[in-house]
C-alpha positions as CSV (number, residue, x, y, z in Angstrom):
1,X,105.8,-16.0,-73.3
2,X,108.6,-14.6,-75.7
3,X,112.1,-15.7,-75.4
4,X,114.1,-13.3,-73.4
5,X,117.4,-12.1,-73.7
6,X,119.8,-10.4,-71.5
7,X,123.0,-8.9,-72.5
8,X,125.8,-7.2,-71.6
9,X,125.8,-8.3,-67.8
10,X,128.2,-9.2,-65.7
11,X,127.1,-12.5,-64.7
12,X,127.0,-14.2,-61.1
13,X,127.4,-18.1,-62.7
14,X,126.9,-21.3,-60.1
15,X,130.5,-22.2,-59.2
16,X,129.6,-23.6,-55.4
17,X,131.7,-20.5,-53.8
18,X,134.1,-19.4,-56.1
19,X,132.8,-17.2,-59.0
20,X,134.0,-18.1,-61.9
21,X,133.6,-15.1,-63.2
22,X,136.5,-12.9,-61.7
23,X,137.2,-10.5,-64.5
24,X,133.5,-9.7,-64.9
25,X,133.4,-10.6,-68.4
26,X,129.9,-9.1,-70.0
27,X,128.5,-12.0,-70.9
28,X,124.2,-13.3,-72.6
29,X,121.7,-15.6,-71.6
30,X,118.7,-16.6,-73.5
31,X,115.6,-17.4,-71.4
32,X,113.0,-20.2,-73.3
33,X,110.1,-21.4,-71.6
34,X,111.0,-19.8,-68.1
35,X,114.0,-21.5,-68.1
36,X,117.9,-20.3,-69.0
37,X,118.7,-22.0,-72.6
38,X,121.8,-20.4,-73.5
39,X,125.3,-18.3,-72.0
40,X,127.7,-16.8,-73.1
41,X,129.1,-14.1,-75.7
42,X,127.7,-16.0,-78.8
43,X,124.3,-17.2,-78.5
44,X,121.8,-18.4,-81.1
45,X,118.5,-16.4,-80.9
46,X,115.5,-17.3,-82.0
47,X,113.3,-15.0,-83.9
48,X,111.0,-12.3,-81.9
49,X,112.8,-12.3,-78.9
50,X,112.8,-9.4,-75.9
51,X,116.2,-8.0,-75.7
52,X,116.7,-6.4,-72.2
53,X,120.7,-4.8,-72.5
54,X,122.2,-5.0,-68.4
55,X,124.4,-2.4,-69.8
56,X,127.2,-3.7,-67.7
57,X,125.3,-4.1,-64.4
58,X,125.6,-7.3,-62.7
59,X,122.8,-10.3,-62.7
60,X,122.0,-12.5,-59.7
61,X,120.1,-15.3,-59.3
62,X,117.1,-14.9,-58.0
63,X,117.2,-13.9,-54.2
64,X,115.3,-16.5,-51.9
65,X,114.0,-15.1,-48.7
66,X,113.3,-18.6,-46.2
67,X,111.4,-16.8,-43.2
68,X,109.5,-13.7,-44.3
69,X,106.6,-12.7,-42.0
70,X,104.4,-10.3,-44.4
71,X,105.6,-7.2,-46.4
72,X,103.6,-4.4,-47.4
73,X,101.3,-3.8,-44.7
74,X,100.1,-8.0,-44.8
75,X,100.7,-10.2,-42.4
76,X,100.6,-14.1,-43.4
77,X,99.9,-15.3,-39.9
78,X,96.9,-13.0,-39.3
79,X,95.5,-13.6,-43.2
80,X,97.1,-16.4,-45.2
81,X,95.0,-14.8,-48.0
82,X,97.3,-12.3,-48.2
83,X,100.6,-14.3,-49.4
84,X,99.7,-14.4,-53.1
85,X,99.3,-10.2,-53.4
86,X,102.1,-10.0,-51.3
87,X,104.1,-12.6,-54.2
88,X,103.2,-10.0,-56.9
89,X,104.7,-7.3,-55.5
90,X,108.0,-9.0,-54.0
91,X,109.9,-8.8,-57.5
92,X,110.2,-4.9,-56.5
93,X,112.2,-6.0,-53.5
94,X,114.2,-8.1,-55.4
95,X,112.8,-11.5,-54.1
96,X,111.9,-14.0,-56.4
97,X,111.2,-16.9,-54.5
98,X,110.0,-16.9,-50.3
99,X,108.5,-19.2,-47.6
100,X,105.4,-17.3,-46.1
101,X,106.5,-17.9,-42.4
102,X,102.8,-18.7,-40.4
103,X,104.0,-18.0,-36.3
104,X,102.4,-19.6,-33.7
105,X,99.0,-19.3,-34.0
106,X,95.9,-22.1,-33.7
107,X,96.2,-25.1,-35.6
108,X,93.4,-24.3,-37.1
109,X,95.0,-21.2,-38.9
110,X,97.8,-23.6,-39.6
111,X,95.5,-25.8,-41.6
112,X,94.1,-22.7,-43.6
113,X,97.6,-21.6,-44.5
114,X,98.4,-24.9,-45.4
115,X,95.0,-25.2,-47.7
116,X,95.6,-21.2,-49.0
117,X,99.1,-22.4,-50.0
118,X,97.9,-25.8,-51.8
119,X,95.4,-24.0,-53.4
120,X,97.6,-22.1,-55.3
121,X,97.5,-18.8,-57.0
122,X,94.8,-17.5,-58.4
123,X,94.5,-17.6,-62.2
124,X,96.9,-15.0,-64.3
125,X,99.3,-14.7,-61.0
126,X,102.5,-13.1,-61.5
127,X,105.1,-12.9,-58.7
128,X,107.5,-14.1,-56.6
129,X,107.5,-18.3,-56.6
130,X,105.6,-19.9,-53.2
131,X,108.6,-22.5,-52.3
132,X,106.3,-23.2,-49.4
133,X,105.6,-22.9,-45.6
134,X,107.8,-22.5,-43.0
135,X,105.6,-23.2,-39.6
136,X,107.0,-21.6,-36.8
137,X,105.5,-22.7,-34.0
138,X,103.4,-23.2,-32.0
139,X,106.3,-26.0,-30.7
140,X,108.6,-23.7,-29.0
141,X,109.6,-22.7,-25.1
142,X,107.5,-20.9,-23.4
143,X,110.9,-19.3,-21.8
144,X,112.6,-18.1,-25.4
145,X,109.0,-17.4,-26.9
146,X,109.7,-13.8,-28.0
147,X,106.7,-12.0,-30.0
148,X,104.7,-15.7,-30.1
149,X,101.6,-15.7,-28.5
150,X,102.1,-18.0,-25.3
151,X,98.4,-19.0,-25.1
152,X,98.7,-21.1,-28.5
153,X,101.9,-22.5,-27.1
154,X,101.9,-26.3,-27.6
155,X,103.8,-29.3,-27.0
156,X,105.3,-31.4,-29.9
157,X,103.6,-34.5,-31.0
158,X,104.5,-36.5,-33.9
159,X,100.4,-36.8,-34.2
160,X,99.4,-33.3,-34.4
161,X,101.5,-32.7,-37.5
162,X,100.6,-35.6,-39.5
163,X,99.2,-33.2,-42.2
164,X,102.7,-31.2,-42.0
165,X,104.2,-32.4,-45.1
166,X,106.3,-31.2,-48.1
167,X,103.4,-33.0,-50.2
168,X,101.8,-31.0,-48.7
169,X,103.5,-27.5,-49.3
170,X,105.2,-27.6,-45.7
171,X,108.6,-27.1,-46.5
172,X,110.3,-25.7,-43.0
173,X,109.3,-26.1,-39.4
174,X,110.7,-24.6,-35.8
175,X,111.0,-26.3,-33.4
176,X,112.3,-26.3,-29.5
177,X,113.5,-29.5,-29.7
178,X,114.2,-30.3,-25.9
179,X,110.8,-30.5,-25.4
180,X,108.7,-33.7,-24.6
181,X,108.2,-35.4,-27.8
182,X,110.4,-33.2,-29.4
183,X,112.8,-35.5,-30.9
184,X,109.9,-37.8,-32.0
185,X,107.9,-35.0,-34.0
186,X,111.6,-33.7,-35.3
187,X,111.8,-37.4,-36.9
188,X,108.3,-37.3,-38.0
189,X,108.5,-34.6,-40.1
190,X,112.3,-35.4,-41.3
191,X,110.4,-38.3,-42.7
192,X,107.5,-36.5,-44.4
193,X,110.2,-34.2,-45.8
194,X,110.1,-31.6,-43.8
195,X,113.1,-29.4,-43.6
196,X,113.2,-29.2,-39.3
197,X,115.1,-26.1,-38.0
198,X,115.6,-25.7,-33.9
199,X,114.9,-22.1,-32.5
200,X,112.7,-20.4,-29.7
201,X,115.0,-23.1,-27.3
202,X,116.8,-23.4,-24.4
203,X,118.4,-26.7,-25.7
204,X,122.0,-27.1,-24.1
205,X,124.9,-27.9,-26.6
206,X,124.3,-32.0,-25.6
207,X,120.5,-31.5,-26.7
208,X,121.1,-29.5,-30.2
209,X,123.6,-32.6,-30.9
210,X,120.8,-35.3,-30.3
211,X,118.6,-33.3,-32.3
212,X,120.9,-33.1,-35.3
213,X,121.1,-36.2,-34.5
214,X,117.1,-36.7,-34.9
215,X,116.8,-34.6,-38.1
216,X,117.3,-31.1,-37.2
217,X,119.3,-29.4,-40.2
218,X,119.3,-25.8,-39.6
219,X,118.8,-23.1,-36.8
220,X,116.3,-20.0,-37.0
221,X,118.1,-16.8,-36.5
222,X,121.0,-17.6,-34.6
223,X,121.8,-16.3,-31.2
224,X,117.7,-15.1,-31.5
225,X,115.5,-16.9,-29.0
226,X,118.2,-18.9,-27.9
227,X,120.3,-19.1,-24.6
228,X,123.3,-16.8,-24.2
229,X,126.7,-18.0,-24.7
230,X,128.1,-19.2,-21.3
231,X,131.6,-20.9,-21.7
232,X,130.3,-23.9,-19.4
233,X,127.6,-24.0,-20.8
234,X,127.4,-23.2,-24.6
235,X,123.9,-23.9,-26.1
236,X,122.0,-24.2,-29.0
237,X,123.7,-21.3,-31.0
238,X,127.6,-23.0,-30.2
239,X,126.4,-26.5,-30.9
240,X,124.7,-24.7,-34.2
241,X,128.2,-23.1,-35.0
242,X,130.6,-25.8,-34.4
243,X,128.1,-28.6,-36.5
244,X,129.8,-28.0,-40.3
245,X,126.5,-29.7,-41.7
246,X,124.0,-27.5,-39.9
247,X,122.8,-24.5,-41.5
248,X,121.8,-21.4,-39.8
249,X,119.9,-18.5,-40.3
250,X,121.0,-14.8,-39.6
251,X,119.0,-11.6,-39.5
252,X,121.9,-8.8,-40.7
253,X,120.1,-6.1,-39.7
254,X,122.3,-4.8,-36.7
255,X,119.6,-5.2,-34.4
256,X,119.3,-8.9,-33.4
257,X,123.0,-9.1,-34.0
258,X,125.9,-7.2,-33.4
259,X,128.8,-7.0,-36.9
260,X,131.1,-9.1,-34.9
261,X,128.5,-12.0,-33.9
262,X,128.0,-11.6,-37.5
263,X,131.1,-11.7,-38.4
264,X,132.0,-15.3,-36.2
265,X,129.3,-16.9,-37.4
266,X,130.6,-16.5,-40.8
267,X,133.9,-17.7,-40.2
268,X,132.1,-20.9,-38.4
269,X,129.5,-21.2,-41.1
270,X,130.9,-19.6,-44.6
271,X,128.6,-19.3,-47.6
272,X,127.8,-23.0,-47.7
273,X,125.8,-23.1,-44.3
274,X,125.2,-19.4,-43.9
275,X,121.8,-18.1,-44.8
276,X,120.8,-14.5,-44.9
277,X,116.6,-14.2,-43.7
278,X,115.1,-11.2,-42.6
279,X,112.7,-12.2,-40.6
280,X,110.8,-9.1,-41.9
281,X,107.1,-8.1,-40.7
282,X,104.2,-6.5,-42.7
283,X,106.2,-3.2,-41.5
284,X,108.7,-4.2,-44.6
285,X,108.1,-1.5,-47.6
286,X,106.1,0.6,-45.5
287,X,106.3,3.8,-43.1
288,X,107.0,3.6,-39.5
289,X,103.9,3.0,-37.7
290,X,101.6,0.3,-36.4
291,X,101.7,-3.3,-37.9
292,X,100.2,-6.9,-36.8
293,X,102.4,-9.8,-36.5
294,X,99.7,-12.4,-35.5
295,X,97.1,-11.2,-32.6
296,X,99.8,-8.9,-31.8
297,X,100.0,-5.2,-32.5
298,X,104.0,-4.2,-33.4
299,X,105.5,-0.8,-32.7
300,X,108.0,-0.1,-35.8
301,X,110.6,3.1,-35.9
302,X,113.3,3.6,-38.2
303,X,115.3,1.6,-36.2
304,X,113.4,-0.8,-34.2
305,X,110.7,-3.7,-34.6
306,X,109.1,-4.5,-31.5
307,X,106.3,-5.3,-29.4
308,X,105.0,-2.6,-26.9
309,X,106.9,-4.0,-24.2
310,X,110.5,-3.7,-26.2
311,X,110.7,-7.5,-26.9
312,X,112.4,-7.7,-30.8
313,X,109.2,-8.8,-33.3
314,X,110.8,-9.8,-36.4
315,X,112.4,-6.5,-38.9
316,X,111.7,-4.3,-41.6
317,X,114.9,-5.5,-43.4
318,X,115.4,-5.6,-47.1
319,X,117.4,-8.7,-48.4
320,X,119.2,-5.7,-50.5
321,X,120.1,-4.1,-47.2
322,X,120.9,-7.4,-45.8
323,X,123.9,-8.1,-48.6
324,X,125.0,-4.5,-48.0
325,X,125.2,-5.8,-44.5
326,X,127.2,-8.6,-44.7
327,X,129.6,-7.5,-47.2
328,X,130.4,-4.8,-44.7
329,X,130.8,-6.6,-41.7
330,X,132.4,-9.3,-43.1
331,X,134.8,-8.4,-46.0
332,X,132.7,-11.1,-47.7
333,X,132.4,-10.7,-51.9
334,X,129.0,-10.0,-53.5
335,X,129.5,-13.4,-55.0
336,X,129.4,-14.9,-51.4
337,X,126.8,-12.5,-49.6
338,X,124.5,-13.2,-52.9
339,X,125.0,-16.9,-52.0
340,X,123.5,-16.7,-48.6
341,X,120.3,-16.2,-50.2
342,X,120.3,-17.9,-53.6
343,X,122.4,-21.3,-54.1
344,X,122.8,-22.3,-49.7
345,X,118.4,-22.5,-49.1
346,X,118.3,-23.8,-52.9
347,X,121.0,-26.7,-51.5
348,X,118.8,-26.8,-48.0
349,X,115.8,-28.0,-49.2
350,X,117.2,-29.3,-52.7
351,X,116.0,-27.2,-55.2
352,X,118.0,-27.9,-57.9
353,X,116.6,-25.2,-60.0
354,X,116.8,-22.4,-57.8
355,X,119.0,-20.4,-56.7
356,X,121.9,-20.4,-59.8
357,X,122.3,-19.6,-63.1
358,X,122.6,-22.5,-64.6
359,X,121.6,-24.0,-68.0
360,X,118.2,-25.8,-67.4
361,X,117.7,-23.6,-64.0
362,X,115.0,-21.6,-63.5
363,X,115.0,-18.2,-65.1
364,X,114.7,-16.4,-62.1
365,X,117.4,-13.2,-61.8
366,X,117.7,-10.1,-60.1
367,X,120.0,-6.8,-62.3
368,X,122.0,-4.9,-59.6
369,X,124.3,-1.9,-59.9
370,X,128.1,-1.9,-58.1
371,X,125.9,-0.4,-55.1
372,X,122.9,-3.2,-55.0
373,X,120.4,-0.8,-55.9
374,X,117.9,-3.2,-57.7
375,X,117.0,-2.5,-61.8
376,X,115.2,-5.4,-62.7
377,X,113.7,-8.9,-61.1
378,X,113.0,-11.7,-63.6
379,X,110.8,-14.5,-62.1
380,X,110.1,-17.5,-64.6
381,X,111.5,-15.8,-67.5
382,X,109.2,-12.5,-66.9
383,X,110.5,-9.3,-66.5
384,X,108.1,-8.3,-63.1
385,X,109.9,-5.4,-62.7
386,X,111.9,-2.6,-63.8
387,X,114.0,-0.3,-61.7
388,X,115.0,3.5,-62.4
């Protein structure tokens, strides 16, 4: 791989939710090894090295989506095969790193997603960076199931996930945890390092507090499959919101959420807990149409994801769209928005190359204009692609 340098970018730099940065000062980077060497406005280059000019635009780090269903007409659930072609064509959409979200579905699919992932890619792969899984299900109500399948339904138990491990490439699970066991299998896979996030629940606020209490760091899209907010009776998305160590995931299409619920949660949550997802099905990158999410078949429209009934089935979101989103609704600065989906899931599951731009970090960078239309994705210190 030559070394690859970037100039004349405005550069997003790691500063923990200030950017450091204010004046936009065009600044370099040299990229050795997949990795960011050098920054600044003086570097020392080595000889026969790309030069890519920004010309002025701005550089991200790499945009990490933590609960992406399938893209481009595949669905991970219904073909686990498919999340390596999907990675090589996510550097279009700006996403450089993901977790391949497997709904609930038989355990035995489970275990094939989990072998598919271990596996790895196949030789001369090129594409967005497999973090890991994130399992979602089969542990959740039966009452907040949304576009699950009930008949694969299960209840938790700390033995059915003893192969659930982030050895093993299982990096995120949901869970309902006021179910029977619930608790137990939350501290089972806290131990087998297992982030363990609480959604598809009807837990009431003194539940979600036990289970933070258990293990559970984060929730999956908030106010999504939970219990409406009742002021006797707030729930998990209130005990979510009023916990400053939980995270929470958001879906900022204006769909599953309304601006203002939006908008709340990120004055609860900020950029340090806030995390932008998109929850997006195999509809994402494609034409309205028909689309699988599991063993069910998903209506999408311009506006709408859903199964036949009218029960919400994940989105067609871009991330792109999302920080459009969120700076709108909440006044928020492209340095925050960009946060929600680079440095805050890098913190979650401690991925201290991710998610910044850093010496040492991983070269992984996404080249916006003022409008966050997307002109290039670097993933490893690879140009995968190049916008008009």
């Amino acid at each position: 791989m030559k070394p690859l340098v970037i100039n004349n970018a405005k550069i997003l730099l790691d500063s923990y939710g200030l950017n450091p940065n204010p004046d936009n000062t065009l600044s370099s980077l040299l990229i050795l090894d997949g990795k960011i060497a050098q920054l600044g406005t003086r570097l020392s280059l080595p000889a026969d090295c790309e030069i890519f000019d920004a010309g002025g635009m701005i550089l991200t780090p790499g945009w990490i989506d933590i609960q992406l269903n399938g893209v481009f007409g595949l669905d991970f659930t219904e073909n686990p095969d498919s999340i390596w072609q999907a990675a090589s064509e996510l550097p279009g959409l700006g996403t450089t790193s993901f977790l391949p979200t497997i709904i609930t579905s038989p355990l035995e699919m489970v275990e094939h997603a989990i072998a598919i992932n271990k596996n790895g890619p196949p030789s001369g792969f090129k594409g967005a960076h497999v973090i890991g899984l994130h399992l979602e299900g089969p542990f959740l109500n039966a009452g907040k199931k949304g576009a699950h399948n009930p008949r694969y339904l299960q209840k938790p138990s700390p033995g059915l996930v003893q192969n659930w491990s982030r050895s093993n490439g299982v990096f995120l699970v949901t869970i309902a945890p006021e179910l029977d066991d619930g608790f137990a299998t939350i501290r089972r896979l806290r131990d087998q390092g297992v982030i363990v996030s609480a959604g598809h629940s009807l837990a009431t606020y003194e539940q979600a507090g036990q289970a933070f209490q258990n293990g559970v760091r984060c929730g999956t899209h908030l106010f999504n499959a939970q219990s409406a907010i009742e002021h006797r009776n707030p729930g998990l998305s209130i005990a979510i919101l009023d916990d400053p160590d939980i995270y929470a995931g958001l879906i900022v299409d204006g769909i599953h959420l309304h601006p203002g619920m939006v908008k709340m949660a990120w004055t609860c949550k900020g950029n340090r807990r806030f995390i932008t997802v998109t929850d997006a099905i195999s509809a994402l990158g494609m034409p309205p149409g028909k689309y699988k999410l599991g063993d069910f078949e998903i209506i999408v429209t311009d506006t709408t994801v859903t199964l036949p009934d009218g029960t919400l089935a994940g989105s067609n979101i871009t991330q792109q769209q999302s920080l459009r989103n969120l700076m709108a609704w909440t006044g928020c600065s492209l340095y925050e928005a960009v946060r929600t989906m680079t440095a805050t899931p890098a913190e979650l599951f401690n991925l201290s190359n991710k998610g910044r731009i850093a010496i040492g970090a991983d070269a992984d960078l996404v080249l916006v204009d003022e409008n966050i239309n997307i002109k290039a994705t670097v993933v490893g210190g690879e140009i995968l692609f190049r916008g008009s």
